[in-house]
N, C-alpha and C positions, 0 to 999 in steps of 0.2 A: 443452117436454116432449112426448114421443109419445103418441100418444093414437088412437084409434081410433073409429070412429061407431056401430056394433054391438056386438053380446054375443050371443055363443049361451045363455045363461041368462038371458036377458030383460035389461031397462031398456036405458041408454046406459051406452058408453064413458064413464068420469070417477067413475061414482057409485060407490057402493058397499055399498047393502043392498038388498036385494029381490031378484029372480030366481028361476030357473024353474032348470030345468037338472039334470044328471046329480049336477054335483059339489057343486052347494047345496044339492040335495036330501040325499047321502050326509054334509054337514056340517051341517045343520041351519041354523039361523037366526040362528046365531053368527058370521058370517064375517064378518071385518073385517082392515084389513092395520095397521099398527102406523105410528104418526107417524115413527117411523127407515125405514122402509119408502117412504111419500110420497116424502120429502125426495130418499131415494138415486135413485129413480125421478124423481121429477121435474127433476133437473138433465139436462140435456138430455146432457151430454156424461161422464158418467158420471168415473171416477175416472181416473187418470193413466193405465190402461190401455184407456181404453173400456168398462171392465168394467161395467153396471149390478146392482141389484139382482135383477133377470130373471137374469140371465147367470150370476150368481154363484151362486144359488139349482140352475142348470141343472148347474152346475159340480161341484157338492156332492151333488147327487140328492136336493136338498130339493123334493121335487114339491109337498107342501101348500101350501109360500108360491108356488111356480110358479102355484099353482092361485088361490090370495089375490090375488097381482098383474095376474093376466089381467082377474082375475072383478071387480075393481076402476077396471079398466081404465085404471090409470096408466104402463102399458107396453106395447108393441107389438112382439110375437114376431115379426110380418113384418120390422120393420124393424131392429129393435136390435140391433145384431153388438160385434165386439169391433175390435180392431185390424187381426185378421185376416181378418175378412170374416166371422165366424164367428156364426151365432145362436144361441137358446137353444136350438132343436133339433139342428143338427150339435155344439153341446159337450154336448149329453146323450148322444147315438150315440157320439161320439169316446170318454168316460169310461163307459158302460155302462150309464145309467143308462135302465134301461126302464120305469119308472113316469114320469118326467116324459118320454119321446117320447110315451110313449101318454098325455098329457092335453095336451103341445102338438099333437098330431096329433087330438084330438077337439076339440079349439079350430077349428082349421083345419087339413084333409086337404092344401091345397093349399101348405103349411109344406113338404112332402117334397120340392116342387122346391126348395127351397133349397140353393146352393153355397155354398162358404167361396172366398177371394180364387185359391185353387189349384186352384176347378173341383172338388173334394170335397163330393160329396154326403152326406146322414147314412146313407147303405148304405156310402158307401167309406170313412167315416172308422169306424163300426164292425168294418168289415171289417178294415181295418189296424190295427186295436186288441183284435181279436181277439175282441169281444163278441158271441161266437155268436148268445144270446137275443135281440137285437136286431137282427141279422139273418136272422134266423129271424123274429121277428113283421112286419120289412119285407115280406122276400117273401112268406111265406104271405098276408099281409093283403091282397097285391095295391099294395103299395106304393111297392115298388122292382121294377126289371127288374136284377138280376147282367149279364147278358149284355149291354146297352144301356149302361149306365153308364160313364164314364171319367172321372180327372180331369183337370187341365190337362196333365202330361204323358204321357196315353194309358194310365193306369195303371186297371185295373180292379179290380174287388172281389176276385176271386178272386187275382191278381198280389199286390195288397197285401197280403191274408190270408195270401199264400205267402212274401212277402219277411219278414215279420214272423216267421214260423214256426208260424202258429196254427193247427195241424193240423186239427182241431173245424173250425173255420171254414173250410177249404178242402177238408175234406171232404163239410159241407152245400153248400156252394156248389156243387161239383160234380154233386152228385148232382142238383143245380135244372137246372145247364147239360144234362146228359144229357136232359131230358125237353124 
């Protein structure tokens, strides 16, 4: 199972009560992740598609059990992708979902370099999806660089936002390149 040796909410990676933190604080002293939850997480090699608990939760923009799983520390955002190279933060950017970027990104800031197997960061997989909000909190936050970014085949945020047709999104974008 992946596992990690810290907790930004206090104790170790593995356990699962006590802590300090944003999000135990905002959930009280209830937080627990459910024995179906363990199991899915703990098999190292997830379902026939890679898929884990993590991923699938990211998938659906279930941010609370995102928030369960981390805080529990029986999955690792850094390392658990899917088939495609993909982690819980680029398929939360890819489908929109901007409550689980912003609690996998207050886990760990350093989550944003993350690629998918195509060189797609979660700026350019929002951007080719068309999820303005979420790239809009990349860049403003100081997240993502538009201009810096490409994926494996040289394609950038604003190209993707354009081939896609997501006018919104290649409108903000531009107006970031202009400055």
């Amino acid at each position: 199972a992946s596992s990690f040796t810290s907790n930004p909410w206090g104790g170790s990676g593995g356990g699962g009560g006590g802590g300090g933190g944003a999000w135990s604080a905002s959930r009280g002293s209830n937080f627990s992740v459910t024995p179906e939850e363990q199991k899915t997480v703990a098999a190292s090699e997830g379902d026939r598609g890679g898929c884990t608990a993590l991923l699938r939760a990211a998938q659906v923009g279930d941010a609370p059990t995102v928030e369960r799983l981390i805080k529990a520390g029986n999955c690792n955002p850094r390392t658990e992708c899917d088939s495609e190279k993909r982690t819980a933060l680029l398929i939360a950017a890819e489908k929109g979902h901007l409550d689980v970027v912003m609690r996998l990104l207050s886990f760990d800031k350093h989550l944003i370099e993350q690629q998918s197997g195509n060189g797609r960061t979660a700026l350019l997989w929002a951007a080719s999806n068309g999820h303005r909000h979420v790239v809009e909190y990349l860049v403003r936050n100081n997240l993502s660089s538009p201009g810096q970014e490409v994926d494996a085949n040289l394609k950038s945020a604003l190209s993707l936002a354009q081939k896609g047709g997501h006018d919104e999104t290649v409108q903000l974008l531009e107006l970031w390149l202009m400055d």
